[in-house]
BAFI-3210 file (N, C-alpha, C; in Angstrom, 3 decimals, decimal comma, padded with zeros to 6 digits):
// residues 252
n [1|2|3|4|5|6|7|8|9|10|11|12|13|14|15|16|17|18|19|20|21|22|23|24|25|26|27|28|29|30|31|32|33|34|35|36|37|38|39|40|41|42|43|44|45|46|47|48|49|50|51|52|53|54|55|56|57|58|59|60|61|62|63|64|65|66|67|68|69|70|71|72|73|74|75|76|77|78|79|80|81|82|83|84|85|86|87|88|89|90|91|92|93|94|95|96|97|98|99|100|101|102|103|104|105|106|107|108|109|110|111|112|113|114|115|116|117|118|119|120|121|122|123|124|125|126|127|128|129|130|131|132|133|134|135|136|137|138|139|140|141|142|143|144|145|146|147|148|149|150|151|152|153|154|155|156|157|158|159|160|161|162|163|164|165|166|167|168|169|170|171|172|173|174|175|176|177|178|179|180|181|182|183|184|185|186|187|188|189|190|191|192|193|194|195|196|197|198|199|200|201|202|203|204|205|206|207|208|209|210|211|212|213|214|215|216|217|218|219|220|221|222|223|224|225|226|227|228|229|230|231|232|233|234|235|236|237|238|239|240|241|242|243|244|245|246|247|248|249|250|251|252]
n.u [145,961|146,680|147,216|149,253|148,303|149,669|148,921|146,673|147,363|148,830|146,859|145,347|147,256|147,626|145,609|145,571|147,706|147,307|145,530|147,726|149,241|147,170|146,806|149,653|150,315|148,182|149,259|151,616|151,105|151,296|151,631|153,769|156,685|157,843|160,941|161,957|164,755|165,891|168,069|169,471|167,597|166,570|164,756|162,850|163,333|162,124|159,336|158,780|159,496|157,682|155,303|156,028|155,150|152,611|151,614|151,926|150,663|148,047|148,047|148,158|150,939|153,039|155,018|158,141|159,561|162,309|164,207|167,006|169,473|171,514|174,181|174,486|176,664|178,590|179,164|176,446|174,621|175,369|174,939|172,096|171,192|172,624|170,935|168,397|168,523|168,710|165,908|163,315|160,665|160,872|160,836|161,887|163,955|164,653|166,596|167,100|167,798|168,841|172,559|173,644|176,910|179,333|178,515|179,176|177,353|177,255|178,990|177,032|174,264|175,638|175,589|173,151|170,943|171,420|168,547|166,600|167,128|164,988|164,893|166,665|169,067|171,710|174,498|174,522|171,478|172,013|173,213|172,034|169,518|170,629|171,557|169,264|167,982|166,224|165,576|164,305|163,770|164,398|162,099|161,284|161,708|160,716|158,222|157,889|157,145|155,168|153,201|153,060|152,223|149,978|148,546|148,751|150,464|152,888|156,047|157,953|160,502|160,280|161,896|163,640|164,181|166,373|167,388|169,169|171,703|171,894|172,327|169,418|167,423|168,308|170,041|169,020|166,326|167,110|167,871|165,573|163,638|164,994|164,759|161,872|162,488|162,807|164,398|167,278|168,634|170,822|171,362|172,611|174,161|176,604|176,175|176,248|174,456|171,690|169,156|168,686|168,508|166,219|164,440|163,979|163,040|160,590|159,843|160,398|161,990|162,095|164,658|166,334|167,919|167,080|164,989|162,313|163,573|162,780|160,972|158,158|159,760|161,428|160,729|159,635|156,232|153,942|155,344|155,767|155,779|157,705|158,025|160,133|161,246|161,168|160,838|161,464|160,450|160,326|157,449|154,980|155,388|158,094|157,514|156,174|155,902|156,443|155,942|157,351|158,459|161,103|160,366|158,538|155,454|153,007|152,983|153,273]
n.v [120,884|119,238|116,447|115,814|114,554|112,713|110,854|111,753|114,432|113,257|111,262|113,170|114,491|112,487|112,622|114,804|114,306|112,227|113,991|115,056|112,949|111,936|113,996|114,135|111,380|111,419|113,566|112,187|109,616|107,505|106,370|108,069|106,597|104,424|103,694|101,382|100,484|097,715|096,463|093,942|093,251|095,009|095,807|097,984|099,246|097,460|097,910|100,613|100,283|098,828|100,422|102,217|101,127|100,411|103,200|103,878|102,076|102,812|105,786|105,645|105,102|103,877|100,936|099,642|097,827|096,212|094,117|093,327|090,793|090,937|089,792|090,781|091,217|094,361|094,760|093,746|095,606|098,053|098,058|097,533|100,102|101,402|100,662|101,350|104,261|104,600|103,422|104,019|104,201|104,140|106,708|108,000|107,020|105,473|104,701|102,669|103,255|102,494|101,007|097,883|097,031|096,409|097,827|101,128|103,706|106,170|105,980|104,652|106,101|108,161|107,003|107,412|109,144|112,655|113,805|111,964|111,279|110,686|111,069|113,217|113,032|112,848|114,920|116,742|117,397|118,091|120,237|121,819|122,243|123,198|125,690|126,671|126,531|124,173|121,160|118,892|117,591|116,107|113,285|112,546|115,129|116,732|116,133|116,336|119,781|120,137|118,787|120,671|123,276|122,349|122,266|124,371|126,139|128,326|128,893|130,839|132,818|130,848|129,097|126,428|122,975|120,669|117,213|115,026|114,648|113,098|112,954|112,229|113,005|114,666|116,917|118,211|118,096|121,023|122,886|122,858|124,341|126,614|127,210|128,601|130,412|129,842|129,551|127,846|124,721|122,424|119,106|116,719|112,979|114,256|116,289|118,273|118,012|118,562|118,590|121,369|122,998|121,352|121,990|125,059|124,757|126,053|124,595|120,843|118,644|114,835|113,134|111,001|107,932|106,091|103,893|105,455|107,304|109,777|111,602|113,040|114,841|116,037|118,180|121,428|123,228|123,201|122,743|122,038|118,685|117,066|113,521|111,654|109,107|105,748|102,104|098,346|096,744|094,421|092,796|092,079|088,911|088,595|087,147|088,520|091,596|095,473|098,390|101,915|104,880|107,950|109,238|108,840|108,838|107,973|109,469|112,609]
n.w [128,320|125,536|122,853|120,290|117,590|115,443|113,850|112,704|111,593|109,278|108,185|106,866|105,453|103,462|102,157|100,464|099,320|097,523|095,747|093,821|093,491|091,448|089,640|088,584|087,587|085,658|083,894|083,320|082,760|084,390|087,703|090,069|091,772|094,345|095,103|098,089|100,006|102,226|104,147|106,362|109,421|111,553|114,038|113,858|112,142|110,382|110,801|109,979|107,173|106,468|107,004|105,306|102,949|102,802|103,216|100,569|098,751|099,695|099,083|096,338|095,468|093,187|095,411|094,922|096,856|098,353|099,809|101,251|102,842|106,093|105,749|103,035|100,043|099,500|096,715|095,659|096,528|095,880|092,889|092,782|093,622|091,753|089,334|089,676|089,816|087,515|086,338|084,615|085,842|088,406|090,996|093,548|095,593|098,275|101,009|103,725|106,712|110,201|108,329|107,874|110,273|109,082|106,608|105,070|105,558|104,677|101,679|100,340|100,345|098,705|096,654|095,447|093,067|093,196|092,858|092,844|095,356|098,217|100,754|101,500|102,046|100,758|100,321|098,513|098,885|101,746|101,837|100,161|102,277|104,445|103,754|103,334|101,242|100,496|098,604|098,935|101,905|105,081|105,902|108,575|110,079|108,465|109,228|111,593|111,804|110,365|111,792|113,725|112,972|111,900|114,150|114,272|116,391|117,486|116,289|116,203|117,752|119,775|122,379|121,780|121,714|120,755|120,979|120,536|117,305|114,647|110,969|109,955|111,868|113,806|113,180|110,370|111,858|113,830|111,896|110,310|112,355|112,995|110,562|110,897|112,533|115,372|118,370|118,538|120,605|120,198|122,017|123,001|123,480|125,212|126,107|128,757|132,179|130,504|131,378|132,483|129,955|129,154|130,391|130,047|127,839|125,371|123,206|122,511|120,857|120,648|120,123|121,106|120,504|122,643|124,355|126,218|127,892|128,868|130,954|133,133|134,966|133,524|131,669|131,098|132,294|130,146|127,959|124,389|123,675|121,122|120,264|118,420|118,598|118,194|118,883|119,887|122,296|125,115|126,701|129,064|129,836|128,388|126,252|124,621|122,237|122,102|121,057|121,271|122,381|122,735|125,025|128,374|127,625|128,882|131,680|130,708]
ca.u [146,903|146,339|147,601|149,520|147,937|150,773|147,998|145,500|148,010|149,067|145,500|144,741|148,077|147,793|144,124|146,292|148,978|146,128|145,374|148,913|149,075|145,948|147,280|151,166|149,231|147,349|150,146|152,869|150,787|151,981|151,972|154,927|157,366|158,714|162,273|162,759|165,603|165,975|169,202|169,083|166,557|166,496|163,098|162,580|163,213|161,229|158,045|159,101|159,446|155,974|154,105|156,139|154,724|151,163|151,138|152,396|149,127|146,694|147,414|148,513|152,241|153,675|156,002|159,324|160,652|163,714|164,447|168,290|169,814|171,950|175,828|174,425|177,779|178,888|178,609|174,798|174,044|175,874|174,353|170,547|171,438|172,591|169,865|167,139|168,693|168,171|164,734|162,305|159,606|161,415|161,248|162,649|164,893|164,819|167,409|166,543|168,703|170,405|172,636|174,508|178,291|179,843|178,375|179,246|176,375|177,454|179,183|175,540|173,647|175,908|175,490|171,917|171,225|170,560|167,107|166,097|167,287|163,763|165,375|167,367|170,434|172,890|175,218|173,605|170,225|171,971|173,825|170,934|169,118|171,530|171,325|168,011|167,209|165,939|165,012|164,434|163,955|163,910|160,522|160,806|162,090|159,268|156,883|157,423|157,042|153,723|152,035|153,294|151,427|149,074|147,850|148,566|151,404|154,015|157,247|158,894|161,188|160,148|163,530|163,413|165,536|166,186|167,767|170,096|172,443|171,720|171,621|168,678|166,407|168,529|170,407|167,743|165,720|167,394|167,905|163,880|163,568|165,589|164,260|161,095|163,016|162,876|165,885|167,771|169,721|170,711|171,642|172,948|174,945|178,145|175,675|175,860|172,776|170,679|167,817|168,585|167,808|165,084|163,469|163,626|162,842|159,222|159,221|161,301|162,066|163,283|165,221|167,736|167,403|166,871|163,357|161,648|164,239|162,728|159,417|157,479|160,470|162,598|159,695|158,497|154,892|153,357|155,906|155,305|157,172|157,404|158,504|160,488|162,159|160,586|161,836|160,179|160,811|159,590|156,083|154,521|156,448|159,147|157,611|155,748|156,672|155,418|156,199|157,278|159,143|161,597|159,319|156,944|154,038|151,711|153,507|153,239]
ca.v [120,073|119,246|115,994|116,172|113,526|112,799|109,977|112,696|114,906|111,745|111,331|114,725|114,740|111,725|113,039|116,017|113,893|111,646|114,286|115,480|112,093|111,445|114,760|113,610|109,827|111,735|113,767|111,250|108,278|106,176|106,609|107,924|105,078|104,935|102,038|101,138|099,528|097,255|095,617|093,358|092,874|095,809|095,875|099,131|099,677|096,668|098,597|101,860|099,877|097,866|101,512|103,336|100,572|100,984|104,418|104,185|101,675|103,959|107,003|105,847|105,740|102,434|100,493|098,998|097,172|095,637|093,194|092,131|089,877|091,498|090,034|090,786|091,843|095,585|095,572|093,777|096,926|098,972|097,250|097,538|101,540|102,355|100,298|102,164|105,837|104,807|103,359|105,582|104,554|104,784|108,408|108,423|106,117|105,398|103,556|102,200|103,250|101,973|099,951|096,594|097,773|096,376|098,659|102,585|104,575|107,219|105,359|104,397|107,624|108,838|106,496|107,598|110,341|113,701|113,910|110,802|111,075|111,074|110,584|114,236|112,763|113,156|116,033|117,500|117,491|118,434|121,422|123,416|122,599|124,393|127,046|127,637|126,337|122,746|120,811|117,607|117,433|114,822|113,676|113,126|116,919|117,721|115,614|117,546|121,074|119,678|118,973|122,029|123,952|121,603|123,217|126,272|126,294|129,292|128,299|131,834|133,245|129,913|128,186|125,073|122,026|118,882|116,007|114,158|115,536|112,584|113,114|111,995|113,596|115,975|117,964|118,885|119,041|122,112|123,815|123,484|124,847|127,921|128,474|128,770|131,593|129,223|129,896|126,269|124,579|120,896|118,315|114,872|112,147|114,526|117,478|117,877|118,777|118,333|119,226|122,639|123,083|120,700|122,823|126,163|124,653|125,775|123,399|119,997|117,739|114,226|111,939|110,286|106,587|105,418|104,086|105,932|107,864|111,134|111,684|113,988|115,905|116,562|119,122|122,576|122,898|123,663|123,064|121,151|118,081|115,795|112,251|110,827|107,849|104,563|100,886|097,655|096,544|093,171|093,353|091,013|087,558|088,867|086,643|089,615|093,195|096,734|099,635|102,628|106,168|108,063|109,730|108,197|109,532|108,468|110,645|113,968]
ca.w [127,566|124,111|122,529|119,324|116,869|114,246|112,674|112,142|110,633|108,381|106,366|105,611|104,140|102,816|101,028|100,022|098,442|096,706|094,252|093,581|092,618|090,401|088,464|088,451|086,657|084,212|082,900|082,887|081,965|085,320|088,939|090,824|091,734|095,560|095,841|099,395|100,070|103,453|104,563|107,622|110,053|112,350|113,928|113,915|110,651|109,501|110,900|109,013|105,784|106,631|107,027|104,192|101,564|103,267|102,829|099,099|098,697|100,104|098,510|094,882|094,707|093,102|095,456|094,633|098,183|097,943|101,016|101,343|104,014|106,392|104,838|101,136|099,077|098,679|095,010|095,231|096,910|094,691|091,543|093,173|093,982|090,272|088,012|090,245|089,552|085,516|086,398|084,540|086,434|089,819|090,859|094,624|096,642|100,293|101,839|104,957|108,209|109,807|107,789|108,679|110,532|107,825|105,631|104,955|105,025|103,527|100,409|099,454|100,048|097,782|095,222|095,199|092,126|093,979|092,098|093,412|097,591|098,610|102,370|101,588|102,959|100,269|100,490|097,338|099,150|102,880|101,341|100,004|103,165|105,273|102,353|103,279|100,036|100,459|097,349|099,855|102,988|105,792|106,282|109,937|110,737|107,617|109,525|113,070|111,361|109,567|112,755|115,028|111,673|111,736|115,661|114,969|117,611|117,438|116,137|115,770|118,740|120,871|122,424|121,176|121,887|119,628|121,746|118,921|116,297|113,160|109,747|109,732|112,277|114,751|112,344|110,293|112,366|114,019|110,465|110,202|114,071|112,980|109,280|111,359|113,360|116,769|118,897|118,915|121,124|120,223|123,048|122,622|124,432|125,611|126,706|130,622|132,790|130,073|132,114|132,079|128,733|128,911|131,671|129,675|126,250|125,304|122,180|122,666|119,787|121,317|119,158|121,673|120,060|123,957|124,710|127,861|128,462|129,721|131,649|133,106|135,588|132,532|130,953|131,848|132,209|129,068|126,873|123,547|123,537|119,903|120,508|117,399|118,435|117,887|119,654|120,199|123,677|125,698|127,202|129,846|130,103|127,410|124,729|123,321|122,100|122,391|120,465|122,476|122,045|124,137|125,877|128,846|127,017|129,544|132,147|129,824]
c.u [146,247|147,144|148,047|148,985|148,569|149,372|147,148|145,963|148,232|148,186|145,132|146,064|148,037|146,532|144,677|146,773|148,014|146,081|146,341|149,148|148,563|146,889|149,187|150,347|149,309|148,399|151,527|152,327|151,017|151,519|153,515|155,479|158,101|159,825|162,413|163,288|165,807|167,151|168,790|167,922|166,389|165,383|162,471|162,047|162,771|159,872|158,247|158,867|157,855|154,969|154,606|154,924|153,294|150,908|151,535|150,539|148,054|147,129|147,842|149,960|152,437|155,044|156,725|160,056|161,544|164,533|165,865|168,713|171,033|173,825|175,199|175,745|177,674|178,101|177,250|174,434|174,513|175,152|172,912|170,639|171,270|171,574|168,545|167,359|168,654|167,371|163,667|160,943|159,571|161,888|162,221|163,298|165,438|165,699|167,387|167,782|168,237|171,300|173,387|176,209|178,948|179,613|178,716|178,201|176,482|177,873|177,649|174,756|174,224|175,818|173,850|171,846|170,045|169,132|166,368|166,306|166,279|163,771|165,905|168,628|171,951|173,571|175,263|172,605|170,646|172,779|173,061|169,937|169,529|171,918|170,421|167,038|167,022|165,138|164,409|164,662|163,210|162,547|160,103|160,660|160,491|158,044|156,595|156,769|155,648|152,559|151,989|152,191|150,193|148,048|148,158|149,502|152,851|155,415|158,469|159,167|160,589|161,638|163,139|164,924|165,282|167,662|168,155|170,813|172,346|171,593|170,597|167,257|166,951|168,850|169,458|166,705|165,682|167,438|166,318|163,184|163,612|165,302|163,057|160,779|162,325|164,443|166,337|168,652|169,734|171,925|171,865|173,654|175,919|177,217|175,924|174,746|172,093|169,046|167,911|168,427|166,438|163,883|163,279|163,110|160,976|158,312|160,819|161,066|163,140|163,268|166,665|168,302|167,520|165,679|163,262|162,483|164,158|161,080|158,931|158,665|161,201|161,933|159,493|157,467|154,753|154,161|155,413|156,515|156,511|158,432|158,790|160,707|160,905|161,544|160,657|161,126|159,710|158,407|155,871|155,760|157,687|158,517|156,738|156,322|156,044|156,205|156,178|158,117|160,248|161,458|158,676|155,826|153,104|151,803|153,163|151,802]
c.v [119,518|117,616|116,073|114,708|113,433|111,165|110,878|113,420|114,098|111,364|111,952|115,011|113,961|111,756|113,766|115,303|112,531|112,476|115,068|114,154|111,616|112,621|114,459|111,927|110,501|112,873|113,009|109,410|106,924|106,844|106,628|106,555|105,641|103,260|102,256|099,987|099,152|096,267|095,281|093,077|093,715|095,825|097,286|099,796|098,965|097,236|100,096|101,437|099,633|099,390|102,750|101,981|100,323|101,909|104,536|103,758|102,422|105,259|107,016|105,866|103,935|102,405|099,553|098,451|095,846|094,937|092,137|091,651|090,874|090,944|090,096|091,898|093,444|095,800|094,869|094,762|097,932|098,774|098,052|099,218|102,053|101,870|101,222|103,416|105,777|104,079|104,137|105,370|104,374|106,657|108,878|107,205|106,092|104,038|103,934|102,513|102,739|100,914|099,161|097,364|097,788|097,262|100,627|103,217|105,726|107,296|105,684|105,179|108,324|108,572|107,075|108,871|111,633|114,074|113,078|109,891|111,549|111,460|112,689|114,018|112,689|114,459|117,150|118,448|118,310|119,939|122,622|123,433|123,569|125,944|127,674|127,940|125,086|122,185|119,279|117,470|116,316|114,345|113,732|114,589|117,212|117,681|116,625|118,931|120,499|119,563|119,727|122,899|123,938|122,254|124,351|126,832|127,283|128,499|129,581|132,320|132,494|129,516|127,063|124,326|120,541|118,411|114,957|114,951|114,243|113,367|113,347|112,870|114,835|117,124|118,855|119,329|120,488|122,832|124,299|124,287|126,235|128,771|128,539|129,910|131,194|129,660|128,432|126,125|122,617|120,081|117,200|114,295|112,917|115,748|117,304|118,736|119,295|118,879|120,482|123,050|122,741|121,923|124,601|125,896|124,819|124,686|122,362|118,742|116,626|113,123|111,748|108,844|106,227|105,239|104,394|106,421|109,286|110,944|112,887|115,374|116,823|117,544|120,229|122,227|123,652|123,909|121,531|120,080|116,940|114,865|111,514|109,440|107,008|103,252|099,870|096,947|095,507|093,251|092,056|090,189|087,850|087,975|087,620|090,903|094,479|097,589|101,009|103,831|106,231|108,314|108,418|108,385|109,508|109,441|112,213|114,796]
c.w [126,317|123,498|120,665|118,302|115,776|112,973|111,834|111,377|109,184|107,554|106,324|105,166|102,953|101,394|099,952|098,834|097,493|095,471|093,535|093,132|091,453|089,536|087,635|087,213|085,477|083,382|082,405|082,338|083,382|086,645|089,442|091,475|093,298|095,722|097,075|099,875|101,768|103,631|105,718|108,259|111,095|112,427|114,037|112,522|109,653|109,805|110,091|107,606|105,827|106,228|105,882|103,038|101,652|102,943|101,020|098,416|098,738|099,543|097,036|094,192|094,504|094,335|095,023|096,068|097,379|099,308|100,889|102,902|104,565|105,773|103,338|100,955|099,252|097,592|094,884|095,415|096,186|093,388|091,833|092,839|092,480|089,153|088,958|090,002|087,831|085,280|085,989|085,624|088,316|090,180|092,416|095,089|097,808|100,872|103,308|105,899|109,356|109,114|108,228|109,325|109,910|106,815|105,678|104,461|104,154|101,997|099,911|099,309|098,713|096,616|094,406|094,537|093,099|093,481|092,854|094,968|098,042|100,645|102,459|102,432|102,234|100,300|099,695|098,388|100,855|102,660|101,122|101,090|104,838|104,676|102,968|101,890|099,590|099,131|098,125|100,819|104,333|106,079|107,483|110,635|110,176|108,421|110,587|112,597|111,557|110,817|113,715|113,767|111,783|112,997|115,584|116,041|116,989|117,610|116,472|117,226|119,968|120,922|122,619|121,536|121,418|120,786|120,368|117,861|114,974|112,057|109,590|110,308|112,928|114,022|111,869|110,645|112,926|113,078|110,474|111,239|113,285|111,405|109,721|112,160|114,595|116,873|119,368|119,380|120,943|121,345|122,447|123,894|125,316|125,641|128,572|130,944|131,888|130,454|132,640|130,965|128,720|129,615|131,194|128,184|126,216|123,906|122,277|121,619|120,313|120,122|119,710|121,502|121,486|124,352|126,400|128,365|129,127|130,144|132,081|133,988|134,605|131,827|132,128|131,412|131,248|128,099|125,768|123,334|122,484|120,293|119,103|117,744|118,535|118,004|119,757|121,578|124,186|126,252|127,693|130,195|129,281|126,374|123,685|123,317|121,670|121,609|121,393|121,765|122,638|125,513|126,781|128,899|128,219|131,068|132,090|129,615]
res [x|x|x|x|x|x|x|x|x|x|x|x|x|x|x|x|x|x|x|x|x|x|x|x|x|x|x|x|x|x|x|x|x|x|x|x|x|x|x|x|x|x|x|x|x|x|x|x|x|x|x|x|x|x|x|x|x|x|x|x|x|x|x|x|x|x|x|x|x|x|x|x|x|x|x|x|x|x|x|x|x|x|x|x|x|x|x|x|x|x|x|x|x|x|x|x|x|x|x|x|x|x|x|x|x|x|x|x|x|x|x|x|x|x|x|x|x|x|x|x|x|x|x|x|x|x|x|x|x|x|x|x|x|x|x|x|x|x|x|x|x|x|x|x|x|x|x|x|x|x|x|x|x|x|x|x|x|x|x|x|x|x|x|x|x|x|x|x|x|x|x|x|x|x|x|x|x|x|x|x|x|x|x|x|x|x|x|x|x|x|x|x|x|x|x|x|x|x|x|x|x|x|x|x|x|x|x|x|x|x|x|x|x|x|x|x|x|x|x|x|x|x|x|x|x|x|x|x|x|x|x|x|x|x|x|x|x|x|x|x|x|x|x|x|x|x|x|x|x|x|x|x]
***
């Protein structure tokens, strides 16, 4: 058994993307510009923000965070959205999911100029990735690829199974599965016996937003299983909190 190290992957890209930086600087005079925008207080997605504007730090990209309260106005968010797409020295724009109920996610994605959906979630950016001609693509899906690559682990005519259908991670992810030429089968909430799939899948991509929801019965032996989801959940007495997956990693 082999453990998949998504940190280790993470700074030799991040070395990578260092001097793709320094040369991006020295011909434009600036450092790339990353806006990330945060509505509410979702804790999930306040540790996502916390470790995107870390990683901007450490490898050279200016950030722009942008921290609104969960009832901030429509049109503030509308306003924020369009002076950042005629920002010259804003080059991408990440809006933070999920957003308040009140709000329409999709409105605001869209407000975002397809050049500048660093997320790849506008319908611009999800169009040519179902093309098979991605100009932007998710970074979680990107990320999984990157470290199956990363080991050397056979992607092509494996049956593969992504657990979630999002925008964000399931979808694409299956697109990247299958421009990989994996044979995909995606599962979600309204799948039955689930664990028939699970149990023939030799690569399993879980993103069910449910923490600890599968363990070691739900796997064949020796299949590769990536753990997206991310939750913070009570620990000890409940006054502290742990970071956890879907997976029961230490199970696996």
């Amino acid at each position: 058994m082999i453990t998949l190290d998504g940190k280790l992957v993470s700074r030799e890209s991040t070395e990578l993307l260092k001097v793709r930086i320094s040369e991006f600087q020295k011909k434009n005079g600036r450092a790339p510009g990353l806006a990330v925008i945060l509505v509410g207080d979702d804790s999930a997605s306040q540790v996502y923000v916390k470790n995107k504007i870390k990683s901007c730090e450490s490898s050279g990209l200016r950030s722009f965070p942008y921290f609104l309260k969960s009832d901030t106005d429509r049109s503030e968010l509308e306003d924020l959205i369009r002076s950042l797409n005629t920002n010259p020295d804003v080059d991408g724009i990440l809006l933070q999911l999920p957003l308040p109920s009140q709000m329409n996610k999709e409105h605001f994605i869209e407000l975002i100029a397809p050049l500048k959906d660093v997320d790849g979630l506008g319908y611009d950016s999800l169009g040519r990735l179902w093309a098979g001609k991605p100009r932007v693509i998710p970074c979680t899906p990107k990320g999984v690829i990157r470290i199956l690559k990363h080991y050397n682990l056979e992607i092509a005519g494996k049956r593969a199974v992504v657990i979630g259908r999002s925008e964000i991670v399931g979808k694409p992810m299956a697109q990247l599965l299958m421009m990989e030429d994996a044979t995909v089968t995606v599962c979600h909430s309204k799948t039955k016996n689930i664990d028939e799939y699970l149990r023939q899948a030799e690569i399993v991509v879980v993103a069910a937003g449910r923490p600890r929801l599968f363990g070691k019965e739900n796997f064949m032996k020796n299949s590769i299983v990536v753990d997206v989801g991310i939750h913070r959940i009570p620990e000890g007495n409940g006054t502290q909190t742990k970071l956890c997956g879907d997976v029961r990693f230490e199970e696996i």
